[in-house]
TORKOL-4160 file (C-alpha; in steps of 0.2 Angstrom, whole numbers, padded with zeros to 4 digits, m for minus):
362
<pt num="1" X="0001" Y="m0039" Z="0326"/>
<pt num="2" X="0017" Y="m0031" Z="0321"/>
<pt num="3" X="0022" Y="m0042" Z="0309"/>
<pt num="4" X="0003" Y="m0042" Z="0300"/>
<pt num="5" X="0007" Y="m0023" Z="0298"/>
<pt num="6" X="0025" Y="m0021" Z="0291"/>
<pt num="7" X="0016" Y="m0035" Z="0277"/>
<pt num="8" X="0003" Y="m0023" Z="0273"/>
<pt num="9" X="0016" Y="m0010" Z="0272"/>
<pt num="10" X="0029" Y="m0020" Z="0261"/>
<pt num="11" X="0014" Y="m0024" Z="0250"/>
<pt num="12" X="0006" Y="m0008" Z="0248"/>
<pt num="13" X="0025" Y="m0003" Z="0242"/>
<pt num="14" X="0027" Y="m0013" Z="0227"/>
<pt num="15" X="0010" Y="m0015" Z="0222"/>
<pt num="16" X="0005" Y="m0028" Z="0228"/>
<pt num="17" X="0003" Y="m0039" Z="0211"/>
<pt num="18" X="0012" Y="m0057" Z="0208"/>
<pt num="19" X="0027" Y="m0053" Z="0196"/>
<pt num="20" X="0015" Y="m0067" Z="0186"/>
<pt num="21" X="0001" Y="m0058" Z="0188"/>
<pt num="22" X="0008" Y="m0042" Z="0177"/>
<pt num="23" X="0015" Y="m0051" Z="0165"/>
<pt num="24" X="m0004" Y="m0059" Z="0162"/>
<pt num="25" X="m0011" Y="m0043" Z="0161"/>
<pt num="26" X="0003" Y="m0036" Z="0147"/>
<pt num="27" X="0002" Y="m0053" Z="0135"/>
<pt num="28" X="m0017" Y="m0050" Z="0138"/>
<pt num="29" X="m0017" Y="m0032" Z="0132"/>
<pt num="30" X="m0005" Y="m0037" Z="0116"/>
<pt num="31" X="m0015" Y="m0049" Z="0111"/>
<pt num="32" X="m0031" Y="m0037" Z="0111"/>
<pt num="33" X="m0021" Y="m0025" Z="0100"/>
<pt num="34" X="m0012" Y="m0038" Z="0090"/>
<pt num="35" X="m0023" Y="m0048" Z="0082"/>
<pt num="36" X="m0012" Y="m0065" Z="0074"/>
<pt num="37" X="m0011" Y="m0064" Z="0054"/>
<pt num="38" X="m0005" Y="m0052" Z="0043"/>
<pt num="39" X="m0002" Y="m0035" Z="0050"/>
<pt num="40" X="m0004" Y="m0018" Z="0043"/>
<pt num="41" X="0004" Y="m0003" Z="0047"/>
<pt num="42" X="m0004" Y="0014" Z="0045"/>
<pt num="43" X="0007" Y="0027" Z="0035"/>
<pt num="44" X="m0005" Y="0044" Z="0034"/>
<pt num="45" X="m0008" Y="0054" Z="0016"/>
<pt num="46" X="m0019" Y="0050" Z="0000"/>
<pt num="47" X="m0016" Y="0050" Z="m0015"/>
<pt num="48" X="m0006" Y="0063" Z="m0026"/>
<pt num="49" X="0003" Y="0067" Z="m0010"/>
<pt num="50" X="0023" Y="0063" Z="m0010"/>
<pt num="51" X="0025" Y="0062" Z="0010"/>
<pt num="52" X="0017" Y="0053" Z="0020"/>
<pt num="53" X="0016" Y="0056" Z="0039"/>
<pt num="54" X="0027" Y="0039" Z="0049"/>
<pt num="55" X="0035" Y="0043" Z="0064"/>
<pt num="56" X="0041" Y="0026" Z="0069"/>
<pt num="57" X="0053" Y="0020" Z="0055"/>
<pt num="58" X="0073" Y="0020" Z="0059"/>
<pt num="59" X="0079" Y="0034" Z="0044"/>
<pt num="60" X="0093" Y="0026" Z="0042"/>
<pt num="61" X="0085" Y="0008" Z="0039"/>
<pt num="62" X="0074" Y="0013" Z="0027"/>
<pt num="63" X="0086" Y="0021" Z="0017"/>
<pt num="64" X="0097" Y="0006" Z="0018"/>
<pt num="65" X="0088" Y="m0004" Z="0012"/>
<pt num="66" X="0080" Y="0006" Z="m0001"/>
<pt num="67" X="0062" Y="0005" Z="0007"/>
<pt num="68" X="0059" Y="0024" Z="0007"/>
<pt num="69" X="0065" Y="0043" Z="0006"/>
<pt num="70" X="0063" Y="0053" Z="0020"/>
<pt num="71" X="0059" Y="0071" Z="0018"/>
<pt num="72" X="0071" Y="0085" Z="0026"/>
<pt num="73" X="0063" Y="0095" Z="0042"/>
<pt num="74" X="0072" Y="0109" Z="0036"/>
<pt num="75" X="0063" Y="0111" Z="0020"/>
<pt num="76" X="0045" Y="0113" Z="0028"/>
<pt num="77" X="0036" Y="0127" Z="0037"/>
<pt num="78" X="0041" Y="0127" Z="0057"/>
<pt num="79" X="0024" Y="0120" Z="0061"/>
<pt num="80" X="0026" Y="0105" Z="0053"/>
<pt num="81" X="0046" Y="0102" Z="0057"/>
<pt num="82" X="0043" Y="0089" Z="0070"/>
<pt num="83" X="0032" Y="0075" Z="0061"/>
<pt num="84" X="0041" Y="0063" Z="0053"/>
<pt num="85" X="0038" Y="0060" Z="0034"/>
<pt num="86" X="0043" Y="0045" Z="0021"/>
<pt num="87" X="0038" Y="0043" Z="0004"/>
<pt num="88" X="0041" Y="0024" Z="m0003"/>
<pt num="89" X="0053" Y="0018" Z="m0017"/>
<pt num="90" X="0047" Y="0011" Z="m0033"/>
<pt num="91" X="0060" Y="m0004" Z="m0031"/>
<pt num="92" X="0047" Y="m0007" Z="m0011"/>
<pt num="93" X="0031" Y="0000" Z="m0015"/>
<pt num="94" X="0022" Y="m0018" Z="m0019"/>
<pt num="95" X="0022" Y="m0019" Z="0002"/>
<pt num="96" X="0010" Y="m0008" Z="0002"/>
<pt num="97" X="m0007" Y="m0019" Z="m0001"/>
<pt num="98" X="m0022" Y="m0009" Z="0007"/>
<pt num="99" X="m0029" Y="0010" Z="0007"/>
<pt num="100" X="m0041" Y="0018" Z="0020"/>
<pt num="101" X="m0048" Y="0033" Z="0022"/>
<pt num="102" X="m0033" Y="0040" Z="0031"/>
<pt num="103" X="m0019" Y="0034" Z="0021"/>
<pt num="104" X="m0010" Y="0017" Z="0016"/>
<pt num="105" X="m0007" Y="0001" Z="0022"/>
<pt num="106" X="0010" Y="m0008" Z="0024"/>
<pt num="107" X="0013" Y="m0025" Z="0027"/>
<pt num="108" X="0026" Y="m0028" Z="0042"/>
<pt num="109" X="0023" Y="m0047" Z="0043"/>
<pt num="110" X="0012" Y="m0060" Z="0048"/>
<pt num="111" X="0009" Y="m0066" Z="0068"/>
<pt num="112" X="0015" Y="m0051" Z="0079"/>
<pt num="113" X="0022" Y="m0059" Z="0098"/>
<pt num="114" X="0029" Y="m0051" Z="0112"/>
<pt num="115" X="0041" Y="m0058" Z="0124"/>
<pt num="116" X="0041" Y="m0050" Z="0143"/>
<pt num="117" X="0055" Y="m0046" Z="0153"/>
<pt num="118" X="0058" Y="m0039" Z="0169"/>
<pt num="119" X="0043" Y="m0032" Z="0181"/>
<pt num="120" X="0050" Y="m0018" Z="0191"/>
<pt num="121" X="0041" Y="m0007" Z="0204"/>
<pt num="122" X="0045" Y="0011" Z="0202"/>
<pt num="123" X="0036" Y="0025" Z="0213"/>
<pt num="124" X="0018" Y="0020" Z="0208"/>
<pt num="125" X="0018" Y="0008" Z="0196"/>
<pt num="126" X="0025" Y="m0007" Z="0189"/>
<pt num="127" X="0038" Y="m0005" Z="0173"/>
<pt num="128" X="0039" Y="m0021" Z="0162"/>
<pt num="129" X="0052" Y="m0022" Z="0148"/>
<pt num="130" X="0046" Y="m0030" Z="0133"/>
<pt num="131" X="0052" Y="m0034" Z="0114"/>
<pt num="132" X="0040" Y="m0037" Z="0099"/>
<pt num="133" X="0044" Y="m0046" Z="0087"/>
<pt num="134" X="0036" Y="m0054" Z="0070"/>
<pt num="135" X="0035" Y="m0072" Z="0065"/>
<pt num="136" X="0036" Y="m0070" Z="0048"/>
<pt num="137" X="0044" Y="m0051" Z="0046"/>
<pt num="138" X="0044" Y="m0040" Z="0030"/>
<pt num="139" X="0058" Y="m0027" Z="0027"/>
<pt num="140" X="0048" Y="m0012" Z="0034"/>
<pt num="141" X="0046" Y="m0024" Z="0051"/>
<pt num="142" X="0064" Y="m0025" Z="0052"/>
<pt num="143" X="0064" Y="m0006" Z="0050"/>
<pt num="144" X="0055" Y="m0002" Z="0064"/>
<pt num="145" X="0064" Y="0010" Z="0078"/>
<pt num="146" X="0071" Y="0002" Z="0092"/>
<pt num="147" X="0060" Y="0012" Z="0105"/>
<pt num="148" X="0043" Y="0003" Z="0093"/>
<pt num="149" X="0050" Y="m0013" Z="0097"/>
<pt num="150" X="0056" Y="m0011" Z="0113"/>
<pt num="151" X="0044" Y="m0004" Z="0125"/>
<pt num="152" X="0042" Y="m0002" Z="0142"/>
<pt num="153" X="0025" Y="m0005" Z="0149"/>
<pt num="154" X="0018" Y="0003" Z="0162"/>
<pt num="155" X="0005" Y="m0004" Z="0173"/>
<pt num="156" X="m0005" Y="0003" Z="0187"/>
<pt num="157" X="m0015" Y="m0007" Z="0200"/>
<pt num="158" X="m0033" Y="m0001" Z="0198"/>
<pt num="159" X="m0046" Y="m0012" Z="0213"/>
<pt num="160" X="m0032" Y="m0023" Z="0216"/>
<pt num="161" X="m0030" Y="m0027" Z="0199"/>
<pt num="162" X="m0018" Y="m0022" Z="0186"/>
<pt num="163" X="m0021" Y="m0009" Z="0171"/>
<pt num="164" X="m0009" Y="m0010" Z="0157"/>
<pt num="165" X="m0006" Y="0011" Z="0154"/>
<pt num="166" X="0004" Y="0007" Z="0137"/>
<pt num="167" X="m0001" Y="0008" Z="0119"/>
<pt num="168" X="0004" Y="m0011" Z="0113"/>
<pt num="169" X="m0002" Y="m0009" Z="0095"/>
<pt num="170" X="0010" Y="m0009" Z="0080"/>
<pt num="171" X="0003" Y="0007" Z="0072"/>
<pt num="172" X="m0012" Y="m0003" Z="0064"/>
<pt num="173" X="m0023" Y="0014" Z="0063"/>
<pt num="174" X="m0039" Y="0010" Z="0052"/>
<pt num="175" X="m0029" Y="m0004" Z="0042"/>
<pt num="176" X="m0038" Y="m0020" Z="0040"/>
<pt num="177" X="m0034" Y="m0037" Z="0048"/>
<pt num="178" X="m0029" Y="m0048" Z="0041"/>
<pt num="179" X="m0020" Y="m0037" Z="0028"/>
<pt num="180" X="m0019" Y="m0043" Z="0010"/>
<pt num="181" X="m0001" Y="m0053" Z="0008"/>
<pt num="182" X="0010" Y="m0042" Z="m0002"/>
<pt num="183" X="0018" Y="m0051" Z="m0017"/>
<pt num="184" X="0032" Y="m0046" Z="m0026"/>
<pt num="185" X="0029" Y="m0040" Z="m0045"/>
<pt num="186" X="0025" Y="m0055" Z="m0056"/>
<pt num="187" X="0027" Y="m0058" Z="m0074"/>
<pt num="188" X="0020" Y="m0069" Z="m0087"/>
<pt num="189" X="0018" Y="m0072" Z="m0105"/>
<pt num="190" X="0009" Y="m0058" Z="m0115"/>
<pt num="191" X="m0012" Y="m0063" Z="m0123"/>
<pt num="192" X="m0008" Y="m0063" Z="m0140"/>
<pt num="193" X="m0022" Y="m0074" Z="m0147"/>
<pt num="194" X="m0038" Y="m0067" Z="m0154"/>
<pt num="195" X="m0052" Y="m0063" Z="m0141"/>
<pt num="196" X="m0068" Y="m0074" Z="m0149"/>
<pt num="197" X="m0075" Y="m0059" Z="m0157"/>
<pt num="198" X="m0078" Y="m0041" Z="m0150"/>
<pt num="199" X="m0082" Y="m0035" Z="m0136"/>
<pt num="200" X="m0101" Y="m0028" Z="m0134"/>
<pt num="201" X="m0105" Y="m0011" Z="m0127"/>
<pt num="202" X="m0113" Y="m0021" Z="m0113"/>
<pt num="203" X="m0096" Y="m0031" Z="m0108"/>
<pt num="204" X="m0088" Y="m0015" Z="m0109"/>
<pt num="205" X="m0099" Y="m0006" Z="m0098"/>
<pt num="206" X="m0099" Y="m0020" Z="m0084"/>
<pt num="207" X="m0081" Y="m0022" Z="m0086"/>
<pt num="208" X="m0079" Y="m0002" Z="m0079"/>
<pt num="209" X="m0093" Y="m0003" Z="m0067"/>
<pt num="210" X="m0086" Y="m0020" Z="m0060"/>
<pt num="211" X="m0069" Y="m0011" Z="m0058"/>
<pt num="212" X="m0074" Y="0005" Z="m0052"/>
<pt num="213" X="m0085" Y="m0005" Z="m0037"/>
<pt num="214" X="m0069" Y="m0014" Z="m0031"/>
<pt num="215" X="m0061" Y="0004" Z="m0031"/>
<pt num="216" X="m0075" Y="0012" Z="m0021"/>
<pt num="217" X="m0076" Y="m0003" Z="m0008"/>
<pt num="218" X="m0057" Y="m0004" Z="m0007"/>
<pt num="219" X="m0057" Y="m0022" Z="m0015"/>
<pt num="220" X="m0039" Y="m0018" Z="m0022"/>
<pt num="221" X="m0034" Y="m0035" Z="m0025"/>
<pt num="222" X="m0051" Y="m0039" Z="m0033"/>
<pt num="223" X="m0046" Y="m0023" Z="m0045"/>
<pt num="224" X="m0030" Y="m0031" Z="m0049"/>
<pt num="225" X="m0037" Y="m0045" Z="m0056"/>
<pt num="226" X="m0047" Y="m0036" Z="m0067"/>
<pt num="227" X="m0032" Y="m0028" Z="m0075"/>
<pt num="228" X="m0022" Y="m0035" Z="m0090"/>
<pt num="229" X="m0005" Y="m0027" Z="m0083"/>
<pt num="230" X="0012" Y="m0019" Z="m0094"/>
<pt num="231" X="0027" Y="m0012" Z="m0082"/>
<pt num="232" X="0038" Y="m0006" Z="m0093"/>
<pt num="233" X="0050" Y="m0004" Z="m0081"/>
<pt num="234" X="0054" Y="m0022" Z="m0078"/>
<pt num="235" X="0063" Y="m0035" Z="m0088"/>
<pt num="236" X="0045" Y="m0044" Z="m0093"/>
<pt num="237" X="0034" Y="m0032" Z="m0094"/>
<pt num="238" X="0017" Y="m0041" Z="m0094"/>
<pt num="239" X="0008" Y="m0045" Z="m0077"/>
<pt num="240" X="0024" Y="m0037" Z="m0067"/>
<pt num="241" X="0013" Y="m0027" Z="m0057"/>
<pt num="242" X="0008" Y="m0028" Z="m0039"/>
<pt num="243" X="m0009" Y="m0021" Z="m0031"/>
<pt num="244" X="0000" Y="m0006" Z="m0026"/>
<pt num="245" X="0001" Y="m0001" Z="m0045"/>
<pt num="246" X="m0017" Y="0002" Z="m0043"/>
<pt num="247" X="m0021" Y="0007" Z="m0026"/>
<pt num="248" X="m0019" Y="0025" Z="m0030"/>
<pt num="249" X="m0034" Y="0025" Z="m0041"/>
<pt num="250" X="m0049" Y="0032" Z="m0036"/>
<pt num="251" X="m0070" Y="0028" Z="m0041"/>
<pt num="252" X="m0078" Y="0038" Z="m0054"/>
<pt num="253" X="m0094" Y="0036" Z="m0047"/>
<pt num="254" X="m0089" Y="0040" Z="m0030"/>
<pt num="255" X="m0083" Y="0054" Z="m0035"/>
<pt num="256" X="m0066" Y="0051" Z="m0028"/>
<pt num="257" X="m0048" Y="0062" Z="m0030"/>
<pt num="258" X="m0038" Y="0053" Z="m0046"/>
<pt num="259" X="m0051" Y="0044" Z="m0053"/>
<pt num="260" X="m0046" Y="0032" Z="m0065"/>
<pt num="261" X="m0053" Y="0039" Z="m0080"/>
<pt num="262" X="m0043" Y="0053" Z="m0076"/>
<pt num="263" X="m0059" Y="0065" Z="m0074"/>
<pt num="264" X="m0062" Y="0062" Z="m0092"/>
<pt num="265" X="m0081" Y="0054" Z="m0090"/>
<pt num="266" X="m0092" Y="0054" Z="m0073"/>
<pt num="267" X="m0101" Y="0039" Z="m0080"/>
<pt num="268" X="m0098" Y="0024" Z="m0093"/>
<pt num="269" X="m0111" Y="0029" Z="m0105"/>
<pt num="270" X="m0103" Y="0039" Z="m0117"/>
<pt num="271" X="m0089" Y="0024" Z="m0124"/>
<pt num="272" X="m0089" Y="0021" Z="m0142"/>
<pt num="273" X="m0089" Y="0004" Z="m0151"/>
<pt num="274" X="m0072" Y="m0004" Z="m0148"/>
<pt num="275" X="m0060" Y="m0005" Z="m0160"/>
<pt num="276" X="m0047" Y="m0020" Z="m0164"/>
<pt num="277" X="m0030" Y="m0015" Z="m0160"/>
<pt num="278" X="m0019" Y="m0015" Z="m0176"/>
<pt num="279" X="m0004" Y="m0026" Z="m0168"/>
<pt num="280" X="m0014" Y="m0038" Z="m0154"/>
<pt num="281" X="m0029" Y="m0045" Z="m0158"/>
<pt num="282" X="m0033" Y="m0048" Z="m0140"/>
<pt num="283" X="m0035" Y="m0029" Z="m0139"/>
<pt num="284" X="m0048" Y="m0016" Z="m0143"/>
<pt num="285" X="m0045" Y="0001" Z="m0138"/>
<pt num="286" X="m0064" Y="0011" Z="m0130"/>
<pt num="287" X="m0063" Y="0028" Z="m0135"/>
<pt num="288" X="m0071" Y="0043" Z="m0127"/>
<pt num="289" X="m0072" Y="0061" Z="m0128"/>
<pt num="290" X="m0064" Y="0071" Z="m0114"/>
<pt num="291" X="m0079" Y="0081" Z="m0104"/>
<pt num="292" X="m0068" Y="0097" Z="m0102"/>
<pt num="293" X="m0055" Y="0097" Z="m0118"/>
<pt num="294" X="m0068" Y="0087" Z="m0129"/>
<pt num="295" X="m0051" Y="0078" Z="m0135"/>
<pt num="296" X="m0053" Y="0061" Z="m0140"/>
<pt num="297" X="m0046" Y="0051" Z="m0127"/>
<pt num="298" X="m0047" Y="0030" Z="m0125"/>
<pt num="299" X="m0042" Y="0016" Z="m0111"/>
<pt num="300" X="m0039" Y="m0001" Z="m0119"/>
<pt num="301" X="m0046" Y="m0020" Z="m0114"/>
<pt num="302" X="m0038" Y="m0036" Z="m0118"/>
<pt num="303" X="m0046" Y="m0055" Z="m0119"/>
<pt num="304" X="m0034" Y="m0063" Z="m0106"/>
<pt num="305" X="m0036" Y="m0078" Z="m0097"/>
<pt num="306" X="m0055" Y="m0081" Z="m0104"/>
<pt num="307" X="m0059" Y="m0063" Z="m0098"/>
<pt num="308" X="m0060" Y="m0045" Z="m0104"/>
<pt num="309" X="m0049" Y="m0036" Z="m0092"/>
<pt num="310" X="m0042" Y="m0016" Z="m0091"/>
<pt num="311" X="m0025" Y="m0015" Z="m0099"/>
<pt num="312" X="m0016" Y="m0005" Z="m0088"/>
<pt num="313" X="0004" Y="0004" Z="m0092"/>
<pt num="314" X="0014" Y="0008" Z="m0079"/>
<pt num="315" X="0024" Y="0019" Z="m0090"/>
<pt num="316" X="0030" Y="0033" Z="m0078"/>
<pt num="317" X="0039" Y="0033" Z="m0061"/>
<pt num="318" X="0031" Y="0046" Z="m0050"/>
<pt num="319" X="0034" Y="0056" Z="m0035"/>
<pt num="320" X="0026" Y="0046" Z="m0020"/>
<pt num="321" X="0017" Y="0030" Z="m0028"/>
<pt num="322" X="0018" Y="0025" Z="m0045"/>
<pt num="323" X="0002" Y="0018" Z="m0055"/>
<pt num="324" X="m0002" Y="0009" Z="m0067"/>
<pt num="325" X="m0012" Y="0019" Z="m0079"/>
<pt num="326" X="m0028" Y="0015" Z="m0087"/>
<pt num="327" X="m0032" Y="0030" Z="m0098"/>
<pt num="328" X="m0018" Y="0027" Z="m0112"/>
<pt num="329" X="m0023" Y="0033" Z="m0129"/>
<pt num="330" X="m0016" Y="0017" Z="m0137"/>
<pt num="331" X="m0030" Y="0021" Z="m0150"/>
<pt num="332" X="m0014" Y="0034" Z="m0155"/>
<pt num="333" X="m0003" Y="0027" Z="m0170"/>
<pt num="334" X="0011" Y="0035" Z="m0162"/>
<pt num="335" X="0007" Y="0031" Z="m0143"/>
<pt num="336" X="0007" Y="0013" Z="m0148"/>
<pt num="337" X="0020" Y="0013" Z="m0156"/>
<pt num="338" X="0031" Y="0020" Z="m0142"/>
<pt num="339" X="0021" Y="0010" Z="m0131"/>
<pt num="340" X="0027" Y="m0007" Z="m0142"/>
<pt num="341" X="0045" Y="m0001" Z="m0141"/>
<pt num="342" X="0045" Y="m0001" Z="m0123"/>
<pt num="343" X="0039" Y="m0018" Z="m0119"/>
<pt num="344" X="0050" Y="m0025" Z="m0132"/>
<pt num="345" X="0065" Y="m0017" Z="m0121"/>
<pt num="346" X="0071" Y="m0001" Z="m0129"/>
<pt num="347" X="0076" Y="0010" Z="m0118"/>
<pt num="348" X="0063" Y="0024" Z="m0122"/>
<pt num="349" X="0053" Y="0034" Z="m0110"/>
<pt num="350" X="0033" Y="0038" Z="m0113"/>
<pt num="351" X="0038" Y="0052" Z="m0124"/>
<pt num="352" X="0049" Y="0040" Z="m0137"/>
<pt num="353" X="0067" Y="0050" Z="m0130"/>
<pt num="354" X="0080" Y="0040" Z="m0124"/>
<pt num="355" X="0082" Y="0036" Z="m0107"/>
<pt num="356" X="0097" Y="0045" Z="m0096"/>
<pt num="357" X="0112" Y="0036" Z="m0098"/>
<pt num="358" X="0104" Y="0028" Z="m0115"/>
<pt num="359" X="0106" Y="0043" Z="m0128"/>
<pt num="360" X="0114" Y="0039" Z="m0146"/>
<pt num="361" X="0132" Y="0043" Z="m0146"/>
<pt num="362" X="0137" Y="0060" Z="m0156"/>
């Protein structure tokens, strides 16, 4: 009888789990959290906003490797000191390859595991020692803090049976799973053949409304591919854009902050009849006045591909992400010309001045 006691004792002292048993229970509650596939994680702040809220980045790591900026505490009010703010590079923004309604998606990698060390009892509970890792890791994976990729579980016994205490998940937040692939910017070979005749006011109007869905519904990638893209900051300018170039934008008909028209129109009814670019026959320029300033402004399609698409310009590095922009005014002699210049390779910026470091010598 003395024996059958101390055994209840000993057991009711550490738990009274198989080491095995614990570790089940933890690769259990990883995989719940952690779905395989590509994986997302939440960084919180919309568009026009420069930082974004991400507490679980290494500072120095990003910065390293030129992923992000991190904002100075000391700059903001004493209430917001403590959370941790990043805003991405231009050079790593095309990781970013979803938007929710809380913020921005980026791509740590594909087919999170976890491997699980040593099960120690401690007071009244079990501590496990774990380290996640990706199978395919991106950049911002490999930025994670220490503490985010090594974490002590904590598992209680609950009816005999253990409960996993600690949050597993790898800051997914509302992201979705699997998260589009990010792809590094592309380029390829300008349209310059004539489109087989004009567009209608009809393929016009199904062209925006086609868009504007994929914006509302948060079809980024769908909304890529309908736009005939120029990043004038690369070496091949055409096509060298990824989807976060055009994540920023918001619906006109959902009534959503940046819309990509820019506020100019709330519908697609007042276009007028495209006219043939002077330099590309594969583009017509779809002018519209301006609701507010009645000025005449005008975005730009282009026959690519057997297609009408949205010409879109990244023309102008910005503060938190930088879009390509749809409302450009090539209908302008002057704006085109700049905007030829450019993709030829002078070093010009959207106002036609030279580029720092690029000024004519006196």
């Amino acid at each position: 009888m003395r024996m059958i006691i101390l055994g209840m004792m000993v057991t009711g002292c550490d738990g009274g789990l198989d080491e095995a048993e614990v570790k089940t229970a933890v690769q259990q509650h990883f995989d719940q959290a952690n779905a395989q596939g590509r994986t997302g994680l939440l960084i919180k702040g919309r568009s026009g906003v420069v930082w974004w809220q991400a507490s679980m980045f290494d500072k120095g790591c990003l910065e390293k490797k030129d992923l992000a900026f991190n904002d100075e505490p000391s700059s903001r009010p004493s209430n917001a000191k403590a959370v941790a703010r990043i805003s991405p590079t231009y050079a790593a923004q095309w990781g970013i390859t979803a938007a929710t309604p809380t913020g921005y998606c980026v791509d740590l990698g594909s087919d999170p595991t976890i491997a699980i060390g040593d099960v120690v009892w401690s007071a009244d509970r079990y501590r496990v020692n774990t380290t996640i890792t990706m199978k395919t890791p991106t950049p911002w994976f490999e930025c994670l803090e220490s503490g985010a990729r090594q974490r002590v579980v904590e598992v209680v016994v609950e009816n005999e049976l253990p409960s996993v205490q600690t949050d597993l998940s790898l800051f997914q937040g509302d992201c979705p799973h699997p998260l589009p692939v990010s792809e590094a910017r592309r380029s390829g070979r300008e349209p310059v053949a004539a489109a087989p005749g004009a567009p209608t006011g009809g393929d016009i109007k199904k062209l925006a409304a086609a868009f504007d869905d994929a914006l509302a519904s948060n079809d980024h990638l769908a909304a890529r591919d309908m736009v005939s893209c120029y990043n004038l900051f690369e070496e091949t300018p055409y096509e060298a854009c990824a989807v976060s170039e055009i994540i920023a934008h918001g619906s006109v008909k959902a009534g959503d902050a940046d819309p990509w028209l820019e506020y100019a129109v709330t519908d697609f009814e007042s276009f007028s009849r495209p006219t043939r670019d002077r330099e590309n026959p594969s583009m017509y320029h779809v002018s519209m006045k301006h609701r507010r300033s009645k000025k005449l402004r005008s975005f730009t399609v282009q026959w690519a591909g057997g297609d009408w698409k949205l010409v879109g310009v990244v023309g102008m590095k910005s503060e938190g992400l930088t879009t390509a922009r749809i409302l450009n005014d090539l209908h302008d002699r002057e704006k085109r010309d700049i905007f030829s210049r450019r993709a030829a390779g002078e070093k010009i910026d959207e106002k036609g001045e030279p580029l720092p470091g690029f000024e004519p010598a006196e």
